[in-house]
N, C-alpha and C positions, 0 to 999 in steps of 0.2 A: 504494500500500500504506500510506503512514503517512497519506496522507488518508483511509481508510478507518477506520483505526487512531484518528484525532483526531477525523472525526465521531461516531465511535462512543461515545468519553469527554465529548463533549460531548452526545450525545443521554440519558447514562446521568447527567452532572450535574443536569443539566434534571431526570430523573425524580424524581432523589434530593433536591433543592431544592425541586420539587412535594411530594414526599410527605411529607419532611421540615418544611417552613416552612409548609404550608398544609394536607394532606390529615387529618393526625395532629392539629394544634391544633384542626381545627374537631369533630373527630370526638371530641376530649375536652370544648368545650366543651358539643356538643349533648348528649353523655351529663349532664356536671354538670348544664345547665339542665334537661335531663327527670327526673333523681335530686330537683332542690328539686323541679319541679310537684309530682312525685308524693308528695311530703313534706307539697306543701301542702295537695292535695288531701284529704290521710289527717288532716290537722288540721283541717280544712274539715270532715268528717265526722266525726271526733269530736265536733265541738263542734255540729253539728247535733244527732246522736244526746243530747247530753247534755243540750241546749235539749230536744227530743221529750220525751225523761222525763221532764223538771221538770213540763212542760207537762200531761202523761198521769195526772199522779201527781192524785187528788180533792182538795178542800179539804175540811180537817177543818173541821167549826165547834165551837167549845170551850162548855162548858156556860155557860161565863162571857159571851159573847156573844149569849145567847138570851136574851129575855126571858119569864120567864113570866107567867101572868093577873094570879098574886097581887099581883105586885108593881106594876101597872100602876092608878093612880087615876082615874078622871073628872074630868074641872076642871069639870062641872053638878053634880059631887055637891059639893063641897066647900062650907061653910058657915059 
């Protein structure tokens, strides 16, 4: 009867040692590490999307960049 009694407190330390020291810390770790990916991932994609737009967006060209006829000379004509 109290070996019954003793294995019994030691099969239920065992449990509580496992679940306590190992099953709980890894189970909080794996959440933390998948909370950052997913953190990362969501910055990852923003900063895609924000590159895309930049990229998407036309280039102006400003009047000041064009050249026109008039102001353009010949170097045969010049004398």
């Amino acid at each position: 009867m109290i070996l019954r009694i003793l294995l019994y407190a030691l099969v239920f330390y065992f449990i509580y040692k496992f679940v306590f020291d190992f099953a709980i810390p890894v189970y909080k770790a794996s959440k933390k590490i998948k909370k950052g990916m997913n953190e990362m991932s969501a910055r990852m994609n923003e900063q895609m999307n924000q590159q895309q737009g930049a990229s998407q967006q036309p280039f102006q060209k400003t009047a000041a960049t064009k050249k026109s006829s008039n102001d353009y000379i010949d170097f045969e004509e010049i004398k």
